[in-house]
C-alpha positions in Angstrom: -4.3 28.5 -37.4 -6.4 27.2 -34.4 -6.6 24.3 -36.5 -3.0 23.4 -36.9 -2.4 23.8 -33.3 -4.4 21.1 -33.0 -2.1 18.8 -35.0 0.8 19.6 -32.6 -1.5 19.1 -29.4 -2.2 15.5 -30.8 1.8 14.9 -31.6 2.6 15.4 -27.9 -0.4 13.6 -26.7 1.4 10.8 -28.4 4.9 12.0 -26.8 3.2 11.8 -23.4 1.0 8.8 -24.0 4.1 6.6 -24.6 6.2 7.9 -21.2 2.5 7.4 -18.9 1.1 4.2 -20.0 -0.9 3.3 -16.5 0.1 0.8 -14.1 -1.6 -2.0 -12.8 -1.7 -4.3 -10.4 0.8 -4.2 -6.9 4.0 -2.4 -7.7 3.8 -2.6 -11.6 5.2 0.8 -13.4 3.9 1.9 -16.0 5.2 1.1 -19.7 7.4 3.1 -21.6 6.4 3.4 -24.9 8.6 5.2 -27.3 7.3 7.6 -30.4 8.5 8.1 -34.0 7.2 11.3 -36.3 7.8 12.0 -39.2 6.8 15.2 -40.9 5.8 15.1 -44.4 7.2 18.3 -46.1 5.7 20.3 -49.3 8.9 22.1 -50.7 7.3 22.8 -53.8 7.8 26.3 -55.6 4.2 27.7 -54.9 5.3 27.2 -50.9 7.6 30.3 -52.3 4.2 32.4 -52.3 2.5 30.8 -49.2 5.7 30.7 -47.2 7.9 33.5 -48.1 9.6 33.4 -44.7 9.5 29.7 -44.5 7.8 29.6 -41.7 6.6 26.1 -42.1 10.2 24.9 -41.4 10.3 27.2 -38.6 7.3 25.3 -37.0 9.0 21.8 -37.1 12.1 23.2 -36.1 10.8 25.0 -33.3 9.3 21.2 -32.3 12.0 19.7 -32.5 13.5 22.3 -30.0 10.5 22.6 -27.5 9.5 18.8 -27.2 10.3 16.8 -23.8 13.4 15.2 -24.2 11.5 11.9 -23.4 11.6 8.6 -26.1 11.0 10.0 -28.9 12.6 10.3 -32.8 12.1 12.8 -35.0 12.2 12.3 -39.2 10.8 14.7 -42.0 10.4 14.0 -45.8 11.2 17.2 -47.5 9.3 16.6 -51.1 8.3 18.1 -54.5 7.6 16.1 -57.3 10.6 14.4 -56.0 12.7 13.1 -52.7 14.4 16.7 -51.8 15.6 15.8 -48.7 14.9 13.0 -45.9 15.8 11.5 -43.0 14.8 8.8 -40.6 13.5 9.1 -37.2 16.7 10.4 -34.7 17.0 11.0 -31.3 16.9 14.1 -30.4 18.0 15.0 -26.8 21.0 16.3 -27.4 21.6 19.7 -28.9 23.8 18.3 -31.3 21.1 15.8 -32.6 18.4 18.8 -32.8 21.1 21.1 -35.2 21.8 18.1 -37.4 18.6 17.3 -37.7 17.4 21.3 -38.5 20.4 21.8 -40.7 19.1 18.4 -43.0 16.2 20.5 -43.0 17.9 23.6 -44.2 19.7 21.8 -47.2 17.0 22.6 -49.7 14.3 25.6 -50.8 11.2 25.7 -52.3 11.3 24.3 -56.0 9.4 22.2 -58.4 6.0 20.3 -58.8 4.2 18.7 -56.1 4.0 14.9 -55.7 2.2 14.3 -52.4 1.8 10.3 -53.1 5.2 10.5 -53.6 6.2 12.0 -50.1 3.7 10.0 -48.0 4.6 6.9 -49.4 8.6 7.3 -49.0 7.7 8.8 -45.6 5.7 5.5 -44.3 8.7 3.5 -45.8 10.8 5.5 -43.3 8.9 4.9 -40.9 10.3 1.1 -40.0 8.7 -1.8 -38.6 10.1 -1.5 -35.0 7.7 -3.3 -32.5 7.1 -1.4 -28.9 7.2 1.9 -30.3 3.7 4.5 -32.0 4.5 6.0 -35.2 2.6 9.2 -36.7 3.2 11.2 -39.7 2.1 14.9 -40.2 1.7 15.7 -43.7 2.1 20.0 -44.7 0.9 21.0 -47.8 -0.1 24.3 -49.9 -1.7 22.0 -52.4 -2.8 18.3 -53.7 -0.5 16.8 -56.3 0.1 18.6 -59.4 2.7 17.0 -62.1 2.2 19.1 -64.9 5.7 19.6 -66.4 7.5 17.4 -64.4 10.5 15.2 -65.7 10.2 12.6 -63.2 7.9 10.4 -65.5 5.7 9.7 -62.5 1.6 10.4 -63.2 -0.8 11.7 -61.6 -2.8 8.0 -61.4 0.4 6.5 -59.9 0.6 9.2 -57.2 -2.6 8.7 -55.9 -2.0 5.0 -56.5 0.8 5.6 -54.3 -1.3 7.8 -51.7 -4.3 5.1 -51.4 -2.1 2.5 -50.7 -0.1 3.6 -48.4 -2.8 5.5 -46.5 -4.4 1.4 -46.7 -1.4 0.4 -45.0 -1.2 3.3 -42.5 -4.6 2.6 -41.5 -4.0 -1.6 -41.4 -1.0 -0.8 -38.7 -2.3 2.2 -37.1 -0.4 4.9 -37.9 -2.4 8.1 -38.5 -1.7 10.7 -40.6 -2.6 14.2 -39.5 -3.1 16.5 -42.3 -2.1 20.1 -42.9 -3.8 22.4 -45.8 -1.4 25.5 -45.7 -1.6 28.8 -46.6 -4.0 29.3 -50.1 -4.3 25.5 -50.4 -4.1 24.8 -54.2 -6.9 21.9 -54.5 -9.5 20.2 -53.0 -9.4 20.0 -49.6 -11.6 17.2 -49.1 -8.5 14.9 -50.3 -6.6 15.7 -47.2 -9.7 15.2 -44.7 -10.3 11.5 -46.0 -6.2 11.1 -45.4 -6.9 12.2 -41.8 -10.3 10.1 -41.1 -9.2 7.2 -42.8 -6.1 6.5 -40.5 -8.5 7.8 -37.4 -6.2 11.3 -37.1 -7.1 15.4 -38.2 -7.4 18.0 -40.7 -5.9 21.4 -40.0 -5.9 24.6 -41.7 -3.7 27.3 -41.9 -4.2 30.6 -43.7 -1.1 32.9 -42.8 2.4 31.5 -42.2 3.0 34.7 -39.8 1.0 33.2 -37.1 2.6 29.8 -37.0 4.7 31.5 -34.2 1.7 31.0 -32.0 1.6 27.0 -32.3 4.7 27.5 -29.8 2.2 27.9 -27.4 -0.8 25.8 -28.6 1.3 23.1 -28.8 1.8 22.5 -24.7 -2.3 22.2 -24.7 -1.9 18.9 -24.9 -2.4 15.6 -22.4 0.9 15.7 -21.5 3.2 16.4 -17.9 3.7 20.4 -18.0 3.1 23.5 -17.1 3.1 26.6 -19.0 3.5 30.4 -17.3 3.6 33.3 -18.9 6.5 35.3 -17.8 5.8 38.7 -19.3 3.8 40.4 -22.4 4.9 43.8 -23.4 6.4 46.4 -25.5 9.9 46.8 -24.6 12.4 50.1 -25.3 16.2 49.5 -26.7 18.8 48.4 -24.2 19.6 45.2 -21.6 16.3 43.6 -20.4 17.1 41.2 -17.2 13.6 39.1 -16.6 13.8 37.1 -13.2 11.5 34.0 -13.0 10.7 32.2 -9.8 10.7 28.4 -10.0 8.5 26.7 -7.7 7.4 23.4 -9.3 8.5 20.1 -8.0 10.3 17.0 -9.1 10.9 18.8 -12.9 13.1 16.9 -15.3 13.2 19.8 -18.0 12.2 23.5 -18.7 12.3 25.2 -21.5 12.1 29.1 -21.9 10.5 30.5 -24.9 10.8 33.9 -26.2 8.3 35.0 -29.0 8.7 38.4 -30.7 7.6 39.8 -34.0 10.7 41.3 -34.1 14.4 39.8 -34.5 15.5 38.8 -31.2 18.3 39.7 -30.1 21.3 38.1 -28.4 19.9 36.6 -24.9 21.4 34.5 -22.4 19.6 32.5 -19.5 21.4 32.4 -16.2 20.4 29.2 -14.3 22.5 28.6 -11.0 26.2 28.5 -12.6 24.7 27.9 -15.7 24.6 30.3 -18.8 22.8 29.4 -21.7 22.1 30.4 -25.2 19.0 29.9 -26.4 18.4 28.3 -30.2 17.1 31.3 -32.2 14.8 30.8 -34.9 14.2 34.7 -36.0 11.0 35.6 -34.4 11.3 32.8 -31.9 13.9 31.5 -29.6 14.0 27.7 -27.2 16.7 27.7 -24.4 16.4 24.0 -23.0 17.5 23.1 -19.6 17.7 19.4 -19.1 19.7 20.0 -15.8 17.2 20.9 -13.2 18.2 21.4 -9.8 16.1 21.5 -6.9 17.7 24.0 -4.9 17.3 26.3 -7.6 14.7 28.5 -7.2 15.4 31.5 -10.0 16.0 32.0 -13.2 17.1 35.1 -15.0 16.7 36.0 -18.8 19.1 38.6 -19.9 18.3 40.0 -23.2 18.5 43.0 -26.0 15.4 44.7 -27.3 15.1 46.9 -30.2 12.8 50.3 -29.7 9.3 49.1 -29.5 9.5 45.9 -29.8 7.0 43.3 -28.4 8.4 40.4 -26.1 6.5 37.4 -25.0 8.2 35.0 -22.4 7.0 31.8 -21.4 8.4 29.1 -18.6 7.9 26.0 -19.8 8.0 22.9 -17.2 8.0 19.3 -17.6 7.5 16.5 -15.5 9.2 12.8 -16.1 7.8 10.5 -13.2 6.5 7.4 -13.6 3.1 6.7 -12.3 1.8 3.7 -10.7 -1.5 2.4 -9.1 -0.4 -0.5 -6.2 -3.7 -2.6 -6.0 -4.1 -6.3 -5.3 -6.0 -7.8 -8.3 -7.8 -11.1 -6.5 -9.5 -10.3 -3.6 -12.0 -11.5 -1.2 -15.7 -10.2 -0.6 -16.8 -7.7 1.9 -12.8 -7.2 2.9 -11.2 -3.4 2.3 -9.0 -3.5 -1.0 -6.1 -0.9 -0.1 -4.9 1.0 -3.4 -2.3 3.5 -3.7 -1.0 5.7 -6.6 2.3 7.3 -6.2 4.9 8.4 -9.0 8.4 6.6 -9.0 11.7 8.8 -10.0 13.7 7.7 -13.0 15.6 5.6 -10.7 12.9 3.5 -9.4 12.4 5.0 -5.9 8.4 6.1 -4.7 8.3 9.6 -4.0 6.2 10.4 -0.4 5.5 14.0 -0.3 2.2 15.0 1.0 2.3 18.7 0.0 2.9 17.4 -3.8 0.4 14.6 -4.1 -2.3 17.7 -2.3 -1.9 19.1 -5.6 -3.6 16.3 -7.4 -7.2 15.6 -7.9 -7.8 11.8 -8.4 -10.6 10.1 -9.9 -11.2 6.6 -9.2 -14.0 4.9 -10.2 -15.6 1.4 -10.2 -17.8 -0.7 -12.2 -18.9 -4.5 -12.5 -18.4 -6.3 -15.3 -21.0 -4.6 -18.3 -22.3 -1.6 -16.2 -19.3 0.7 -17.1 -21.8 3.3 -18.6 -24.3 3.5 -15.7 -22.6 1.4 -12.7 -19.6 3.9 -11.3 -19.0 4.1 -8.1 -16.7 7.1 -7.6 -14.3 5.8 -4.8 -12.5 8.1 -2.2 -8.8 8.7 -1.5 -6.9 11.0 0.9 -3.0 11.7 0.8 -1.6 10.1 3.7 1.9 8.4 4.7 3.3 10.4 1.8 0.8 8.9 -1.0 -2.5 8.7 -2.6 -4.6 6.1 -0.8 -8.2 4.6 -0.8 -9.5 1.5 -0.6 -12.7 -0.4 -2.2 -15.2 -2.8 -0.7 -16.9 -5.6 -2.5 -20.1 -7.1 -0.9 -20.6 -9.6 -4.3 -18.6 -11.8 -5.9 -17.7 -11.3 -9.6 -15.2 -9.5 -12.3 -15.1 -5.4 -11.6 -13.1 -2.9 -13.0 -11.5 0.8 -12.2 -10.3 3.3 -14.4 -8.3 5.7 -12.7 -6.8 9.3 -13.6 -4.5 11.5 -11.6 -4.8 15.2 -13.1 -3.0 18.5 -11.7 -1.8 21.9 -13.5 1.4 19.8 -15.1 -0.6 16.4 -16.4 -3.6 14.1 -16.5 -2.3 10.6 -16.0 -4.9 8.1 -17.1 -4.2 4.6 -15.9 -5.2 1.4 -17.6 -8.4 -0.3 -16.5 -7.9 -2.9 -13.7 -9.3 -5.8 -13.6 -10.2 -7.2 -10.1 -11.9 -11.0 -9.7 -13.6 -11.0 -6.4 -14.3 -14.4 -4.9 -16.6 -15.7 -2.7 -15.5 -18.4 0.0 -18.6 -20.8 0.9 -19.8 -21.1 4.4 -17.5 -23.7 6.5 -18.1 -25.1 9.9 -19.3 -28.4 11.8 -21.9 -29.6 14.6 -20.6 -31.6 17.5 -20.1 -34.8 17.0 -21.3 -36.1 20.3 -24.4 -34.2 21.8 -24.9 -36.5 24.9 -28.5 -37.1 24.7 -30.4 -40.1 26.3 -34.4 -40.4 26.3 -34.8 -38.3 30.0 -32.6 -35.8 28.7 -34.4 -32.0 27.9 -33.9 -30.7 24.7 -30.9 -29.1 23.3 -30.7 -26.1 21.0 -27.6 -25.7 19.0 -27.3 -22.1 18.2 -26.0 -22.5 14.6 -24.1 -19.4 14.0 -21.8 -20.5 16.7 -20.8 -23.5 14.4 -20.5 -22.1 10.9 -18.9 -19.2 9.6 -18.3 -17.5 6.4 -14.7 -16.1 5.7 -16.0 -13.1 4.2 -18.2 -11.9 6.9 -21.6 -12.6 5.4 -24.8 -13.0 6.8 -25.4 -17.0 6.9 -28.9 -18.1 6.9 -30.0 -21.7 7.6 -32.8 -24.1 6.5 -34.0 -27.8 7.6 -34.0 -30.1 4.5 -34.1 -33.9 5.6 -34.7 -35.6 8.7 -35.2 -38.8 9.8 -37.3 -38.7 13.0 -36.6 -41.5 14.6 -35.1 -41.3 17.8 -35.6 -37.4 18.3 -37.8 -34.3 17.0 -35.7 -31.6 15.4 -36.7 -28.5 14.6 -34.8 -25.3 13.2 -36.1 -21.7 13.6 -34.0 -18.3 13.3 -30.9 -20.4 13.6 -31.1 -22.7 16.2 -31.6 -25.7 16.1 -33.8 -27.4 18.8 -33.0 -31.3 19.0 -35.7 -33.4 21.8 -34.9 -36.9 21.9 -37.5 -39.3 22.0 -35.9 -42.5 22.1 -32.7 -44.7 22.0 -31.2 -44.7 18.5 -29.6 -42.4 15.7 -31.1 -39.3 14.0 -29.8 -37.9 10.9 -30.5 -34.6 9.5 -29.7 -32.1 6.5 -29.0 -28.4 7.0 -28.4 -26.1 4.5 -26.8 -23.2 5.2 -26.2 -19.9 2.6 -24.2 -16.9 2.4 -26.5 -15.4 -0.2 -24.6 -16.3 -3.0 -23.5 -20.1 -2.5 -25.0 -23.1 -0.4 -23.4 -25.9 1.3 -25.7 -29.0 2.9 -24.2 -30.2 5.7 -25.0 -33.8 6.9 -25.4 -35.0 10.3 -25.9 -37.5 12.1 -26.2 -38.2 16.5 -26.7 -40.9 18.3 -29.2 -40.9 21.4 -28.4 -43.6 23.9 -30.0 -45.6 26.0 -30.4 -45.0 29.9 -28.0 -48.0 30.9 -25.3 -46.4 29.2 -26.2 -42.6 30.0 -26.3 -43.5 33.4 -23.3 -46.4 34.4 -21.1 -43.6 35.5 -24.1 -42.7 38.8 -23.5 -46.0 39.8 -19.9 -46.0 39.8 -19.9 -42.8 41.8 -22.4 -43.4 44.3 -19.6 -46.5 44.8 -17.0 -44.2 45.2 -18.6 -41.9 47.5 -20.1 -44.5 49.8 -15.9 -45.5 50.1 -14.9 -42.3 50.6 -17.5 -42.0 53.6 -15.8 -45.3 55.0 -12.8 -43.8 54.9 -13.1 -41.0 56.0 -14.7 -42.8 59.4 -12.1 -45.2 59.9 -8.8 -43.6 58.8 -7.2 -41.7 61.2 -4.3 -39.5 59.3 -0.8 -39.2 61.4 -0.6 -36.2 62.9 1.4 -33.4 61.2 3.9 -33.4 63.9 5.3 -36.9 62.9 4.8 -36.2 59.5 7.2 -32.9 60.0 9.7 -35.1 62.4 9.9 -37.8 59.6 10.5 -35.8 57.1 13.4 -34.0 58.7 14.9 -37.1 59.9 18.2 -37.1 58.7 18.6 -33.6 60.2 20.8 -32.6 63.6 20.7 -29.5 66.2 23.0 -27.1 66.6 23.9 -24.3 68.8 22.2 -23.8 72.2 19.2 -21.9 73.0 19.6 -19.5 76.1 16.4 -19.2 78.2 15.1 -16.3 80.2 12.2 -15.8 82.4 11.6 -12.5 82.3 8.2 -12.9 84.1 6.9 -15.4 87.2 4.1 -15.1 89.6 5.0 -13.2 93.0 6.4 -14.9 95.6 7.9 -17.7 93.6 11.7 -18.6 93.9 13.3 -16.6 90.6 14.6 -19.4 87.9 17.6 -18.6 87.1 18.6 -18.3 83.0 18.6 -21.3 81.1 21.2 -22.8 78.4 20.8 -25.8 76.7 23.3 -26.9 74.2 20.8 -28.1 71.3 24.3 -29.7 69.2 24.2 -32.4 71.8 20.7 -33.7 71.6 20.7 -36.9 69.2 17.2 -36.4 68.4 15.8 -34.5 65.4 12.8 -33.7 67.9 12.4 -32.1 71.0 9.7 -30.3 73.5 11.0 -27.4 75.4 9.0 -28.9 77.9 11.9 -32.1 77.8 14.4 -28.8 78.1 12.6 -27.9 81.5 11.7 -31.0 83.4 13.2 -28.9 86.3 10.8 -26.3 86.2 7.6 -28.3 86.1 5.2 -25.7 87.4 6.2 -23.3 84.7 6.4 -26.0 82.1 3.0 -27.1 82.9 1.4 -23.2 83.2 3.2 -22.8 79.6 2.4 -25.9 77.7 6.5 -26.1 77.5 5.3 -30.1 76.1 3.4 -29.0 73.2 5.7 -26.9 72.1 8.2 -28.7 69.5 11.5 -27.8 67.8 12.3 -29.9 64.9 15.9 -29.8 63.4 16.1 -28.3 60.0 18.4 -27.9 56.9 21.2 -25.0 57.7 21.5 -25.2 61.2 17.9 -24.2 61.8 14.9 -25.3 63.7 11.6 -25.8 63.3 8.8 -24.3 65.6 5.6 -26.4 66.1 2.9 -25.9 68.7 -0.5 -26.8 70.0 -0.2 -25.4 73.3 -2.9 -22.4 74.7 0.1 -20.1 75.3 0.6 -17.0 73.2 3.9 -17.4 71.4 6.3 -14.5 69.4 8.7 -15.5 66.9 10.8 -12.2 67.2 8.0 -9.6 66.1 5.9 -12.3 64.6 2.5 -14.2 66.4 2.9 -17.9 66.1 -0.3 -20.0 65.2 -0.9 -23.6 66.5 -0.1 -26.3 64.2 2.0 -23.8 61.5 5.6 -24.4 60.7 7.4 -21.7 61.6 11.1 -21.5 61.0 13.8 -20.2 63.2 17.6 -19.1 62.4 20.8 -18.4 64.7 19.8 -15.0 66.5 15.7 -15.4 66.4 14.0 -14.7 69.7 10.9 -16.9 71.0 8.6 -15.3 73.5 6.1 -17.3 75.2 3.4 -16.4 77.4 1.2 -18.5 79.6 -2.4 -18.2 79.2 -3.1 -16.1 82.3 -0.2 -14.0 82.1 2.3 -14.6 84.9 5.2 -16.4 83.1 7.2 -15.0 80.5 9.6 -17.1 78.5 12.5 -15.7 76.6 14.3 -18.1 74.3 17.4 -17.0 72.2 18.6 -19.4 69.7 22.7 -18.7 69.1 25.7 -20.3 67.7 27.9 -21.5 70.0 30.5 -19.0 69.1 29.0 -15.2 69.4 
């Protein structure tokens, strides 16, 4: 029984293996493969004895009912010592394709002699020749081929004629054949084993068709994206059962409840949402399939009849349909971080980012080189962050490495196809200056050599002297500098290798050391143009600023008057009276306020009024140059000697003499107020 399990455990490794194949390289999804089995039937009359109940057709019915609506067909050959009943592989995700496929199934009983080369071979010829999609056949059987009686004129030599070629054929294209001895197998065994090895499948064995019901379960042990949850076990009294489940698995594309009893079960209904379905029953088993899962839903309730006593098993089965990819770049560079990411895509392309779900998953990453994949792994590390899986891998040699990768969790194990990544190693570049300047007085140089070459992939560059000439300087290389003494006039040329451990490059160079006439021509040219500069400087006498300033504003006219105040004269001198002078009608561009006050001489003189200068400016405004010793205001502001200041309509100029006993107010205005 254990055994036969088995054979349904391989079937939907081959249902998930060809809706997971792994992805590789950036942004490649994995490939779809699709699946086509074909049972193998024996309907002959001893299967009256071994399978009273026919529970054999139960099993692939019950199959055909629990399997993952994914891309796979479904075909049986129903057989005695003739072609009872066939059909080729069918879709079957719709309900309607599962009931005409059972009800092919039904068409026939148990009857007849048993011609097993007879059924495998009209079973591989079933089979097709389709390219892109696996094929498998499961062969069930209560005995090895028996003719005795038959009317079919077929013999016993041409049925295993039959049955060794095609099992040739089977194993030439890679379709295995998995092998079922049922009930009290009629024959020797060994016949169905060497079936099974030769095509690289199994042999299974079961005693008692009553415990088929349990492959329900065994067969969801399997490499494929589920998870199974036993809802209840017990013995239940007669009446209305109501069973709530609580749904808490993510992104599911199916579920399928199963209810196993050795009792009849009775009429049940699942309520999903707005949803009421009837389950398929098969007698001591029934399959309620819902394709439609909603994400919002989070119950489901089984409503069902029991009789007195009977026992009830109830199991939640869930199923996954993501795609999953591994994002890696395949041609990289040494001793730079490789990002990967895995991360499932929906069946409509888009990644799905959701920490809390990728936290479920334990992912093993591993790399190798290129023939160390027994003893070389390196197990990377990944964490789940921006809504993925990421890690990354560093490569310190150049070469062809590998990483297999699988993503496991309660529901799957996704194992991904071995990437192949070709690291690459970029030679050291650089160059040495082309000029170094030396002459035969010059000291030595050292050319620190790591400041000159580089290596793009951040390796440690080492450096070694091969040739040089010595002839017009001594070179010498130590720790990576280079130390260069000139001797004499002439050119040196060298060799230097340099490394990055795993590839060389000689770099050739050359310098030219020059003699002392032409290191030094450019001395005597600037002692010439210093010993000039000293001239003049001694004989050139610069204009002053004041005519520079006057020049430059030539083309510049006063305007509005300047009202004068003092506000401050020694005692016993006659008061001056204020002042206006009407700037518009000087023709000037220049002016001393001292010119302004020829009047007032003795205050002029005690002010330095004459070294004081207003310059006509852009915008009716002045400018204010002095050199005189008294201290001078521009409203709040001190004036230096010999700065341009400039003044505007309404700007006040205070002066005062050096010893303090005149005071000089000075508004300029417009000459309407």
């Amino acid at each position: 029984m254990k055994r036969l399990k088995r054979v349904l455990l391989v079937l939907f490794c081959f249902v998930f293996l060809s809706q997971s194949q792994s992805a590789m390289a950036k942004e490649i999804p994995s490939e779809q493969i699709g699946l086509d089995v074909i049972f193998v039937m024996d309907y002959s009359g001893s299967m009256k004895s071994n399978d009273p109940d026919q529970t054999a057709k139960g099993m692939v019915k019950a199959f055909i009912d629990t399997v993952h609506s994914a891309d796979i067909r479904i075909g049986f050959v129903a057989y005695n010592d003739r072609i009872v009943s066939s059909a080729a592989p069918v879709s079957v995700k719709t309900q309607e394709e599962r009931d005409s496929l059972k009800g092919m199934m039904d068409s026939a009983g148990y009857s007849g002699n048993t011609d097993t080369g007879l059924g495998i071979n009209y079973a591989y010829g079933l089979s097709g020749q389709e390219t892109g999609r696996k094929r498998m056949i499961v062969l069930i059987s209560d005995g090895e081929t028996d003719l005795k009686g038959s009317k079919t004129g077929r013999t016993l030599e041409r049925s295993n004629g039959d049955l060794k070629d095609t099992v040739a054929a089977c194993q030439s294209q890679g379709i295995p054949i998995y092998t079922v001895a049922f009930g009290k197998y009629d024959g020797n065994k060994e016949i169905l084993k060497e079936i099974a090895k030769q095509t690289s499948a199994e042999n299974y064995t079961v005693e008692r068709p009553e415990t088929l019901i349990d492959v329900l379960y065994g067969i969801f042990h399997s490499n494929m994206a589920y998870r199974i949850q036993e809802i209840t076990d017990g013995i239940y009294g007669a009446g209305s059962q109501s069973i709530r489940v609580k749904l808490d698995d993510a992104y599911l594309d199916e579920m399928d409840v199963l209810m196993i009893s050795p009792q009849q079960i009775l009429d049940t209904t699942i309520v999903y949402g707005d949803q009421q379905i009837q389950p398929v029953n098969l007698v001591h088993y029934s399959v309620a399939k819902l394709s439609d899962v909603k994400s919002d839903i989070k119950e489901l309730n089984i409503q069902t009849n029991t009789s007195k006593d009977q026992g009830l098993k109830v199991y939640l089965i869930s199923y996954r349909n993501l795609v999953p990819v591994l994002d890696i770049d395949v041609d990289i560079d040494r001793n730079k971080p490789v990002p990967f990411r895995i991360y499932f895509k929906d069946k409509n392309g888009s990644i799905i980012t959701d920490e809390a779900f990728y936290k479920n998953f334990t992912p093993k990453i591993e790399l190798y080189a290129d023939g160390q994949s027994a003893n070389g792994r390196t197990t990377l590390n990944t964490e789940v962050k921006d809504g993925v899986i990421v890690g990354e891998a560093k490569l310190s040699s150049s070469g062809t490495y590998y990483i297999d990768s699988r993503l496991d969790d309660v529901m799957e194990s996704c194992v991904f196809e071995t990437v192949r990544l070709q690291v690459v190693n970029t030679p050291p570049a650089g160059e040495l200056p082309q000029k170094l300047g030396l002459n035969p007085l010059s000291k030595e140089k050292r050319l620190v050599l790591n400041d000159y070459f580089h290596d793009s992939d951040g390796d440690a560059l080492t450096y070694s002297l091969e040739e040089s000439t010595k002839s017009a300087a001594s070179v010498t290389l130590d720790k990576g500098i280079l130390t260069v003494k000139p001797i004499k006039s002439g050119r040196e040329s060298l060799v230097i290798k340099v490394s990055d451990g795993e590839s060389a490059i000689s770099f050739q160079y050359s310098f030219q050391v020059i003699p002392l006439w032409k290191a030094y021509w450019w001395a005597f040219l600037l002692g010439a143009l210093l010993l000039g500069a000293i001239i003049w400087r001694i004989f050139h006498k610069p204009r002053p600023e004041l005519e520079v300033i006057t020049e430059k504003k030539a083309q510049n006219r006063f305007q509005g008057k300047m009202d004068a105040y003092f506000i401050g004269q020694p005692e016993g001198e006659e008061e001056i009276p204020p002042l206006t002078f009407p700037m518009y009608k000087i023709k000037d561009n220049r002016v001393s306020i001292g010119d302004l006050m020829k009047e007032y001489s003795e205050a002029s003189e005690a002010l330095g009024l004459d070294r004081i200068f207003l310059i006509a400016d852009e915008e009716r405004r002045m400018v204010l140059y002095h050199s005189s010793d008294s201290a001078i205001m521009l409203g709040s502001s001190i004036v230096c000697k010999k700065i341009q200041y400039s003044v505007c309509f309404g700007d006040i100029i205070t002066i005062t003499s050096l010893e303090g006993d005149y005071d000089l107010e000075i508004h300029y205005i417009s000459m309407i107020q």
